[in-house]
VOGU-3710 file (C-alpha; in Angstrom, 3 decimals, decimal comma):
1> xxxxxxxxxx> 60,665/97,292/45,086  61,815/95,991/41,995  64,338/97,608/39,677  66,224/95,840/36,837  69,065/98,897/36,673  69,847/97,945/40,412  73,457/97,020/40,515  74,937/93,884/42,141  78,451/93,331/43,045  80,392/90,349/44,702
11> xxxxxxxxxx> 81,979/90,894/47,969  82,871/87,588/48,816  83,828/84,276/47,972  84,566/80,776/49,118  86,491/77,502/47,545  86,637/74,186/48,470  88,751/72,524/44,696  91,309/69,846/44,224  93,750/72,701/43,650  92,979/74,338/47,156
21> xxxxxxxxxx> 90,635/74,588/50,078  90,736/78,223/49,886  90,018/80,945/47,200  93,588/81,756/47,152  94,856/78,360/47,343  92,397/77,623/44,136  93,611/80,738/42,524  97,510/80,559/43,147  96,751/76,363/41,481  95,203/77,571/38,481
31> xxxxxxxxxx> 97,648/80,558/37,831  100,405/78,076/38,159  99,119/75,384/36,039  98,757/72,881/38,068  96,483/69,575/37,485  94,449/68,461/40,836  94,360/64,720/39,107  95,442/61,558/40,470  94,669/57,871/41,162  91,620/57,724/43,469
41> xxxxxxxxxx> 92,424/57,296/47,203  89,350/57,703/48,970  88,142/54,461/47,320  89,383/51,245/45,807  88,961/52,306/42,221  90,356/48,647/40,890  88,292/46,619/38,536  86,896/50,642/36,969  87,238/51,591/33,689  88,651/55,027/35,000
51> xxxxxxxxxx> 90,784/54,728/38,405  91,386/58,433/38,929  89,624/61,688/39,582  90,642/65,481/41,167  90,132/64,956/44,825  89,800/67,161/48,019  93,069/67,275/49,707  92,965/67,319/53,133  89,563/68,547/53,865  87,903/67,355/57,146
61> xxxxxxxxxx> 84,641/68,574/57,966  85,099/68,299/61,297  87,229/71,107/61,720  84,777/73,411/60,422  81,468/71,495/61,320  80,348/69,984/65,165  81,116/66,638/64,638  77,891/65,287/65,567  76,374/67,658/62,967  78,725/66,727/60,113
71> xxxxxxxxxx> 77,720/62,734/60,944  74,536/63,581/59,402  75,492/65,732/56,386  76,477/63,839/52,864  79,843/65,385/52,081  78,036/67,510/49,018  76,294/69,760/52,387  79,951/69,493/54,291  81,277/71,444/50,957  79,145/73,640/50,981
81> xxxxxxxxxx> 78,429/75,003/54,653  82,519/75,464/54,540  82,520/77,215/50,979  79,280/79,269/51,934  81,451/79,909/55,402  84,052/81,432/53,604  82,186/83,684/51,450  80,378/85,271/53,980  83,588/85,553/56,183  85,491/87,155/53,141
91> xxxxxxxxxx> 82,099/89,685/52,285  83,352/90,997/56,093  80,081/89,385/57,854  79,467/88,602/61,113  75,907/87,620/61,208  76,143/86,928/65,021  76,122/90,862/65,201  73,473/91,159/61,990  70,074/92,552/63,026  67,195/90,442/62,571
101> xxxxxxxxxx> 66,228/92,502/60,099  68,681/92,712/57,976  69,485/88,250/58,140  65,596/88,607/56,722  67,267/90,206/53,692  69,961/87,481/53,005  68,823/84,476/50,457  70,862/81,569/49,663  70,449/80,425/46,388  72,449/77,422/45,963
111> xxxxxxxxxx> 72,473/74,042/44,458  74,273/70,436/43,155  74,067/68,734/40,171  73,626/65,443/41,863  72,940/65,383/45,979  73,652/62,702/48,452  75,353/60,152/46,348  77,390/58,342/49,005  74,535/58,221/51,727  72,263/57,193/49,216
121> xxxxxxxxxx> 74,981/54,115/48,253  75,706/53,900/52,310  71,917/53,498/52,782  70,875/51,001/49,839  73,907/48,922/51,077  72,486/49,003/54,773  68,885/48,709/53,351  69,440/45,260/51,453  71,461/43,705/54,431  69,171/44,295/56,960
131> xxxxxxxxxx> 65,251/45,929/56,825  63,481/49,080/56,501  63,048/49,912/60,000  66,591/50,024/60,628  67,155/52,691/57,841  68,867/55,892/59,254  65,634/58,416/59,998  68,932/61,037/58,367  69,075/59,324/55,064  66,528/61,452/52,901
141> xxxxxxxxxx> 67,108/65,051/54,381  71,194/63,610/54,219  70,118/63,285/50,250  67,644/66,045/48,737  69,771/68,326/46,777  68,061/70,947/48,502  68,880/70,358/51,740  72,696/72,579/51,012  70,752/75,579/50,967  68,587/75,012/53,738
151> xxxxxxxxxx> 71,965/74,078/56,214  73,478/77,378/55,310  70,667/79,371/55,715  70,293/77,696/59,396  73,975/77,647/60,031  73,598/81,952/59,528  70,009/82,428/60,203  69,740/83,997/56,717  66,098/84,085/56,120  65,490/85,558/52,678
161> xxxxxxxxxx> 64,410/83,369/49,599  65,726/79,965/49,821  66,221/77,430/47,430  68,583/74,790/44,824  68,543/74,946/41,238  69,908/71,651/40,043  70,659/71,689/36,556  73,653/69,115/36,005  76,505/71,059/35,411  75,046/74,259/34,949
171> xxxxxxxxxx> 73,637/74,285/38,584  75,921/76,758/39,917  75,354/79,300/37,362  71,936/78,862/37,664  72,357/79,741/41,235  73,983/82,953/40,527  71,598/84,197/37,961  68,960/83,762/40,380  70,502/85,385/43,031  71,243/88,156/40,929
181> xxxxxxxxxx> 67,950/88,701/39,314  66,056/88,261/42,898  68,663/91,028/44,190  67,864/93,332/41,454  64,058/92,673/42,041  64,159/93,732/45,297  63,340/90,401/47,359  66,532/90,451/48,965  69,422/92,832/49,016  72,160/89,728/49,364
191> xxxxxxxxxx> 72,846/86,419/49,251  75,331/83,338/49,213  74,833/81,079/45,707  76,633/78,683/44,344  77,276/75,022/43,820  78,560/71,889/45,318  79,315/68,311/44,316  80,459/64,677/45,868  80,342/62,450/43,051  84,115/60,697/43,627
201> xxxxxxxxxx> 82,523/57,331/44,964  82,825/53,959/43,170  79,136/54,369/41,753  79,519/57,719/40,758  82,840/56,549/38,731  81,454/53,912/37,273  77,708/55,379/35,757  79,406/58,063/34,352  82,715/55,446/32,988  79,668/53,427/31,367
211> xxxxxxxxxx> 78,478/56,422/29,509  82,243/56,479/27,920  81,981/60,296/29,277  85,177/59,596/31,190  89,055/59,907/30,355  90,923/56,566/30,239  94,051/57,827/31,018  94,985/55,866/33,894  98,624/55,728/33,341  98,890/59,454/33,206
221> xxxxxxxxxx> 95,989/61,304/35,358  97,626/64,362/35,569  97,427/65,340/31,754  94,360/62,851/31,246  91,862/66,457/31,401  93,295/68,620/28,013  90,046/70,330/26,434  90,867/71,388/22,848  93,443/68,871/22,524  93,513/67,219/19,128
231> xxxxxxxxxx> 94,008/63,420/21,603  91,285/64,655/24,353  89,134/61,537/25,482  86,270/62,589/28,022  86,177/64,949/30,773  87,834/63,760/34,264  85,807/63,855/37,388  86,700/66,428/40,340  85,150/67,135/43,630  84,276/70,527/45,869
241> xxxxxxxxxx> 81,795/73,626/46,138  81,940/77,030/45,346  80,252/79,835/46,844  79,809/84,173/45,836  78,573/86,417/48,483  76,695/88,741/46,329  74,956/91,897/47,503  73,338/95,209/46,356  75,944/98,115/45,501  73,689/100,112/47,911
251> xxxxxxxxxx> 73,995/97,607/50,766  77,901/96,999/50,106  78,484/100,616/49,742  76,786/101,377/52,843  79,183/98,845/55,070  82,119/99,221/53,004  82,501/95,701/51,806  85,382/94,624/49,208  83,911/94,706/45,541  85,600/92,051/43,649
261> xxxxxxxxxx> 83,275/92,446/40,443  79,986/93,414/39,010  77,524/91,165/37,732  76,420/91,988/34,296  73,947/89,360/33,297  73,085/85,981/32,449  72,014/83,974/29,672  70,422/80,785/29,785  68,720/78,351/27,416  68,044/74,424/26,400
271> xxxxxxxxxx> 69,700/72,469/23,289  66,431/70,528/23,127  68,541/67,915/21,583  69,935/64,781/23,653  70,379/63,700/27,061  73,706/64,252/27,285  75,352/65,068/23,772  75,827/69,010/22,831  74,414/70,283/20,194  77,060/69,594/17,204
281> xxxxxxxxxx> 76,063/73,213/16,107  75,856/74,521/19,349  72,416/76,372/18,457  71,108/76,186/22,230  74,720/77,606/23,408  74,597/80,473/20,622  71,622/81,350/22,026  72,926/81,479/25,880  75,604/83,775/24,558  73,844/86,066/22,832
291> xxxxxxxxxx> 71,190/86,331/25,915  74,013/86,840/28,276  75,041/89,971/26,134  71,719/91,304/25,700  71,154/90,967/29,633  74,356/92,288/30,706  73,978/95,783/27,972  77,325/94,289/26,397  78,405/94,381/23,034  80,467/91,285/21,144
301> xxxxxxxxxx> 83,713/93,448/21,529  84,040/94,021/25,232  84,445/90,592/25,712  87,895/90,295/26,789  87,459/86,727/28,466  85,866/83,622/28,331  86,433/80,910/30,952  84,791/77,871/28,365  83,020/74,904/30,002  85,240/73,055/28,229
311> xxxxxxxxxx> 85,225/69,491/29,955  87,695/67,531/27,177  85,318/65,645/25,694  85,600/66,048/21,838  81,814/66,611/20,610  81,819/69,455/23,401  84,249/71,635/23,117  84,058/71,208/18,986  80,456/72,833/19,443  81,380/75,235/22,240
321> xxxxxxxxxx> 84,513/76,639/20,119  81,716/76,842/16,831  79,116/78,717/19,288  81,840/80,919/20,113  82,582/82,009/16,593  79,065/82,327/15,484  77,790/84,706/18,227  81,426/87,039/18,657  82,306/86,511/14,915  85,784/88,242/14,183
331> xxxxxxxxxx> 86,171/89,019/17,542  86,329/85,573/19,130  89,752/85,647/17,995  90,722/88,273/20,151  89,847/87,168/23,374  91,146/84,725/25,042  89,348/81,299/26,214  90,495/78,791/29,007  89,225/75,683/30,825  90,343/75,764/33,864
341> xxxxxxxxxx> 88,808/72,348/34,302  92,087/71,035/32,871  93,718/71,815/36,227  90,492/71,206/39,094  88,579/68,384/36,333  84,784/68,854/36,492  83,089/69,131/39,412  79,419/68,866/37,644  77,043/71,410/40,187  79,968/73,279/41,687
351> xxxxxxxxxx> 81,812/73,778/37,930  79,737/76,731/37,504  80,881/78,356/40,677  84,211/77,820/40,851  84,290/78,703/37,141  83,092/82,057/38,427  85,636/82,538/40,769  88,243/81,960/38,133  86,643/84,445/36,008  86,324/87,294/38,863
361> xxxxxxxxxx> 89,874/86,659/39,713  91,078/87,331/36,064  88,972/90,269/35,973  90,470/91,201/39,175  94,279/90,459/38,703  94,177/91,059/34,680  95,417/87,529/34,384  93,937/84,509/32,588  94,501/81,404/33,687  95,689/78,417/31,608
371> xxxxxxxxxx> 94,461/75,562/29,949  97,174/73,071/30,701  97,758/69,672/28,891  98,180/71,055/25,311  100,465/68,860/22,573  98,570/68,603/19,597  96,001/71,647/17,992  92,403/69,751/16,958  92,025/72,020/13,353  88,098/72,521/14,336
381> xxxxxxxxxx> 89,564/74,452/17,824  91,159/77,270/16,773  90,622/80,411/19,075  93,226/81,254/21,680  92,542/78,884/24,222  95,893/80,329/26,219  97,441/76,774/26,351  99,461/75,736/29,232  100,673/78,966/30,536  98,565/82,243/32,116
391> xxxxxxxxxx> 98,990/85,360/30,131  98,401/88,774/30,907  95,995/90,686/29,948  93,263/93,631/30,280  90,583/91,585/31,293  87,362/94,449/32,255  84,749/91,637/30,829  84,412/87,879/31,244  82,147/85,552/30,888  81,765/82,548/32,572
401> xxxxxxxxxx> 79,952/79,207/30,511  78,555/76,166/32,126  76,192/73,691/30,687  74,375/70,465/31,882  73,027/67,164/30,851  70,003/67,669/29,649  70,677/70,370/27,704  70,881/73,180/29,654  72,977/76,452/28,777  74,210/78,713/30,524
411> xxxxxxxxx> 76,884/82,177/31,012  77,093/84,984/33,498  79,309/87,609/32,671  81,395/89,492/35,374  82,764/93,364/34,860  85,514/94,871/36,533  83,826/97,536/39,659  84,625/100,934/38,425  82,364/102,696/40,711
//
């Protein structure tokens, strides 16, 4: 039965970033300032206008996945069965000993910005040097952004609402609204959401190098990513998933589960402006914000936190900083912002998640992670963007922004549990 006062907590989560493969790992990165950027290795990047990226380190998906199994995943589905692992693992699940019944009452609600880039690459390559019949019969459920969800529903036999919202790089907070608002309806009582993302292949580089979107920094990856930086020059491209176990305070009360935060709300709307440029008054993101308070019953003040989307490019975060000061006014000046996409880059569907987790574990510790890579102040960014070192703080609200190609807008906010 449906009731929007019903309460939803988190009470798990899983990380797969170029800072860490685990939630801790991730967390321990970011509190320590430390930048996930390098020169690509997974790839030749020579002859690219941008050679480096924020890569997985040392993830192998076939110590978490049957081999033959991971063989036919793209690596976008390989991050996310092992972040979506983790989540439930960490919410205290076994569903091995889960009732039918109650797997019937688990969604998955999660998504990617872009899907199978590398099979779809592998297979066109394959495709033009031989002939259609020899295509792989894996390639196109290897490549539906859709088919994440659908894996880690089968890999738990979580049978609740199922599906991807791909929205660029506000796919992962998509995912969590969703899961949210379906929890509080009353079509599920839990659910893993999130985002994941592959993108570090030569093609990938290169379409989004052409769209000058990109940092050139190639003698210097590790402070090439430095949003709100008077010398920033595009964003810098990462890799990974993110995953939230959220539940019903009912159902997590009920088994005892860790509560790492509440969800409050989310807001959500469209710049209806450009394919890929913000708004350069950041209307569409004013309006995000000030739906995200009205959703989560907050006012402007108990903001204490705001973990920007930030990517370094310098019409974005100029419009994101503006949006900021025309929704929280006064008050935007005393809470603090961060990008911690300085430190993992932009991972484009799974930003949003792992953005999340960053913002539940500053609610969580009372610590706010850096933006690292700070030397000059850009006069049009002038909130407290905590530059290059974490700070310590009361953080009982923050909000968490992501927004996508296209337009899209989005912020969930996160309270500390109280009870």
């Amino acid at each position: 039965m449906a009731d929007p006062s019903r309460r939803v907590v988190v009470t798990g989560m899983g990380a797969l970033t170029p800072l860490g493969l685990t939630v801790d790992d991730y967390w321990t990165g970011l509190v320590e300032g430390c930048s996930g950027a390098a020169t690509i290795e997974s790839f030749d990047p020579e002859g690219l206008r941008t050679t480096f990226a924020c890569e997985l380190d040392g993830f192998d998906a076939e110590a978490h996945i049957d081999a033959k199994e991971a063989r036919r995943m793209d690596p976008f589905t390989q991050y996310a069965l092992v972040s979506a692992a983790q989540a439930v693992e960490d919410a205290g699940l076994d569903p091995e000993s889960m009732s039918q019944e109650e797997k019937d009452r688990v969604g998955v609600i999660y998504g990617t910005g872009i899907g199978g880039m590398q099979v779809f690459r592998d297979q066109t390559e394959y495709f033009l040097e031989n002939d259609e019949e020899r295509t792989s019969p894996f390639f196109i459920p290897m490549l539906i952004p859709d088919i994440a969800a659908g894996q880690i529903a089968m890999a738990h036999d979580f049978r609740g609402p199922n599906h991807a919202n791909i929205s660029a790089c506000a796919t992962g907070n998509h995912n969590i609204g969703d899961a949210c608002r379906l929890i509080r309806e009353g079509d599920m009582d839990a659910a893993v959401c999130g985002g994941t993302d592959a993108c570090v292949t030569r093609l990938g580089i290169a379409g989004f190098a052409s769209m000058r979107a990109l940092s050139t920094r190639n003698d210097d990856p590790k402070h090439a990513s430095r949003p709100f930086d008077a010398h920033r020059d595009g964003f810098v491209m990462g890799e990974g998933a993110g995953a939230l176990f959220l539940e019903s305070l009912e159902r997590a009360r009920e088994r005892g589960a860790p509560m790492y935060a509440e969800v409050e709300g989310i807001g959500m709307s469209a710049d209806a402006h450009h394919l890929t440029a913000p708004d350069p008054e950041g209307g569409g993101v004013c309006l995000a914000l000030e739906r995200v308070l009205d959703n989560a019953g907050l006012t402007p003040e108990e903001v204490d936190y705001v973990n920007a989307h930030g990517t370094s490019t310098p019409l974005g975060d100029e419009a994101e900083t503006q949006a900021l000061k025309d929704v929280f006014g006064d008050h935007a000046y005393e809470f603090n912002v961060s990008s911690t996409k300085s430190m993992t880059g932009h991972l484009l569907g799974a930003a949003g998640a792992i953005e999340a987790i960053a913002s539940i574990q500053a609610v969580r510790h009372n610590l706010v992670p850096p933006t690292i890579n700070f030397e000059e102040r850009d006069p049009e960014c002038d909130l407290d963007y905590t530059f290059n070192e974490a700070e310590e703080r009361t953080v009982d609200v923050a909000l968490s922004n992501a927004f996508g190609f296209g337009g899209h807008n989005t912020s969930v906010a996160f309270r500390a549990f109280d009870g």
